[in-house]
N, C-alpha and C positions, 0 to 999 in steps of 0.2 A: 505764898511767895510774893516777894516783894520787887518790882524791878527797878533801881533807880534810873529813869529816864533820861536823854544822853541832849535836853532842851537846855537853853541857856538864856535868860536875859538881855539885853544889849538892845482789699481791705477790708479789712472782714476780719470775722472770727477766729478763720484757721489760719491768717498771718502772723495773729498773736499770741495765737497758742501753741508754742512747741511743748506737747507733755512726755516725759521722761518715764521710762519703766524702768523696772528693775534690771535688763541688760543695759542702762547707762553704762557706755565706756567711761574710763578715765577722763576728765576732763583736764584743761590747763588754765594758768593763770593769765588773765588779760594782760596784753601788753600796758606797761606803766608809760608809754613815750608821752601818753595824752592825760593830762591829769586829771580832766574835766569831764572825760565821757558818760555821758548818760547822767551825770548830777547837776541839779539845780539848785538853789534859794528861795527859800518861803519866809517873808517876814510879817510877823502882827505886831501890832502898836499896843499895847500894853492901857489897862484902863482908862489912865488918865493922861496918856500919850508921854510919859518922861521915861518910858524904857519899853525897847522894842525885844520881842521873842521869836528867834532865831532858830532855824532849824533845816533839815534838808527833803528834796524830793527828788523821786526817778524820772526822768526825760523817757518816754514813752513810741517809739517806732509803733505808729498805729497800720505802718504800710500805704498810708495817704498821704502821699508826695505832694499834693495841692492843697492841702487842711488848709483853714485862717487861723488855727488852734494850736494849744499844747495839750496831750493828757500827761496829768502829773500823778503818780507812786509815791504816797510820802506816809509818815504816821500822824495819826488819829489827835496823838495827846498834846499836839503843840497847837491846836484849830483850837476858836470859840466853840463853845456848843450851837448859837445861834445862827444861823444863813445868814441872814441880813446883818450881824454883827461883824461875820465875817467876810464877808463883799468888803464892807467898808474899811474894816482894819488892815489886813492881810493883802498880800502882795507877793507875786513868783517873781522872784530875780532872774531875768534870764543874761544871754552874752553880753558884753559892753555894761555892765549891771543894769542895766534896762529894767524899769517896772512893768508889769501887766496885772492887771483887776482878774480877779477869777470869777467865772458866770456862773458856774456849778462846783458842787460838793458830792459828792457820794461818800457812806461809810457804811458800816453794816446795821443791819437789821437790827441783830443782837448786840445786844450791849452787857450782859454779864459776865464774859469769857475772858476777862482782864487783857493779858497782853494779845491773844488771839485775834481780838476785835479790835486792836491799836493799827489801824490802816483805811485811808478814806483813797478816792481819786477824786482829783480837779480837773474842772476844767477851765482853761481859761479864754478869756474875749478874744487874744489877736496870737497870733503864728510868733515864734520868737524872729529876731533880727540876727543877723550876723551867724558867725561858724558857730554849728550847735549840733553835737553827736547823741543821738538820740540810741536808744537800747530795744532790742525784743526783749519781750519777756518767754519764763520756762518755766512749767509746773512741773515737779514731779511727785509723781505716786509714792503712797506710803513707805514701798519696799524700796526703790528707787534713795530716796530720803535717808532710810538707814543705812542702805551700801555707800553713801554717798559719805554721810556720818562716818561710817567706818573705815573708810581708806581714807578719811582726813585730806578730803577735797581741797586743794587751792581755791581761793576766792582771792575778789580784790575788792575792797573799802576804798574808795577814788577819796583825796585827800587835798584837790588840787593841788598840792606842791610835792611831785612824786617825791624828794628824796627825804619827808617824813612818813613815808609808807613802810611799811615791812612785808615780808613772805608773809603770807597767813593761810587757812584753811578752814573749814567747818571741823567739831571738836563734836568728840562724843561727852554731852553731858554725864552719863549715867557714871563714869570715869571718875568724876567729883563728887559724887552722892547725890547728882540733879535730877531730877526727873522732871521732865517739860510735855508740854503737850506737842500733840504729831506736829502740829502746823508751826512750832517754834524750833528754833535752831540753837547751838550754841557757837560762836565761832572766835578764830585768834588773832584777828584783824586791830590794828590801831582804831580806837575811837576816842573823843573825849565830848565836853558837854557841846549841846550844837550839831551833833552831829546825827540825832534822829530821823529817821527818813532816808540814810542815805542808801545808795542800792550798794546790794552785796553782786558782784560781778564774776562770771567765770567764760571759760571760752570753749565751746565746741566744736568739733570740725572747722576750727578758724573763725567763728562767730563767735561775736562779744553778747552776752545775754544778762538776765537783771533775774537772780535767782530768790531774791527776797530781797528785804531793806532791813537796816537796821535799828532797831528799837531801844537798847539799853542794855545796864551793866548790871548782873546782880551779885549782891556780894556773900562771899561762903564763908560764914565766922569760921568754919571749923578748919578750910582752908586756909584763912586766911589771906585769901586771894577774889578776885573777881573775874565774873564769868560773860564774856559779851555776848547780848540775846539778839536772836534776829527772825523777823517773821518770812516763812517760804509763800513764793506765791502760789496760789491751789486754783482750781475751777472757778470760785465762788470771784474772785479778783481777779481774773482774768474776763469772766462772763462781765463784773461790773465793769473794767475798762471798754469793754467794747460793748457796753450800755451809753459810756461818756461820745465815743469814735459817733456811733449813732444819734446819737442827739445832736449834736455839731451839725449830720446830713442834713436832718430833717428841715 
């Protein structure tokens, strides 16, 4: 399977873990009043610095009202391989476009599991500036995941400028002849290139939450059409955010 990537050119534990079981009610769609919630900008400077590579990450409610930090939710394939390549190049755009250097990187362990493994968290040197609506995050379990799949969940892709947004939902892949792994989603949300990393949003009992981000489009010859991928967040990224939350303490 091949994803085409959507990159372009140019406090404590149990705060953060709300996880979801199979009685998940209905959920609803985030309000769209705020275009910006819970999304940021990540930019890297490109080799030889004549083109920068663009892309998105999750704003992170770690439950620390006094951090001097951001943790950032973003994907995997728009970052150097390198730490120290990426210190230097890379940069989270936060409010007012404000720069901030990133101090730390987490990604996974594993690296053969193609789109599964496409998610690192950041963190970065200083607190953002100005109005800045940060997200929990939500895991849900397996069975959780396919009920969720299967009533065709509302989500929201934040697109800053709400009146290029649409109604969308999580999509059952198997529908188009997809078959994806647990931890990957299919969903109907507007994306275009740049838009990697961004969170996929839904709302529970009146809270806005960050159910996964967005990774890429893959296209179905036999459809004829294209299917937007998005990775859900599970244990393993929730345990690393509050790896990043921790580190900052210490």
């Amino acid at each position: 399977m091949e994803i085409r990537f959507a990159a372009v050119r140019i406090t404590l534990l149990i705060t953060l873990l709300a996880t979801v079981s199979a009685e998940f009610a209905t959920a609803q769609v985030p309000d769209s009043s705020e275009a910006e919630v819970g999304l940021t900008r990540i930019e890297c400077a490109g080799d030889d610095s004549t083109y920068t590579f663009r892309f998105r990450g999750a704003i992170i409610d770690t439950g620390t009202v006094d951090a001097s930090y951001e943790v950032i939710l973003t994907a995997a394939h728009g970052l150097p391989s390198d730490v120290d390549v990426l210190r230097r190049r890379c940069r989270v755009v936060g409010a007012e476009d404000g720069r901030y250097r990133i101090e730390s990187v987490w990604r996974p362990t594993s690296q053969g599991r193609g789109s599964v493994d496409d998610w690192a968290v950041l963190l970065t040197e200083r607190r953002f500036r100005g109005h800045v609506k940060r997200v929990r995050t939500l895991a849900a379990d397996n069975a959780a995941r396919q009920q969720m799949a299967g009533n065709e969940m509302p989500v929201r892709l934040p697109l800053r400028f709400t009146g290029g947004e649409r109604a969308c939902s999580l999509t059952q892949p198997g529908s188009l002849g997809v078959n994806l792994a647990a931890e990957l989603f299919g969903h109907t949300c507007r994306a275009w290139f740049g838009h990697s990393g961004s969170p996929i949003l839904t709302t529970v009992e009146g809270e806005v939450y960050v159910l996964g981000i967005h990774l890429g489009s893959l296209w179905i010859v036999e459809n004829h059409a294209s299917l937007e991928i998005g990775r859900y967040l599970d244990v393993k990224i929730i345990k690393t955010i509050h790896a990043a939350t921790a580190r900052q303490r210490e």
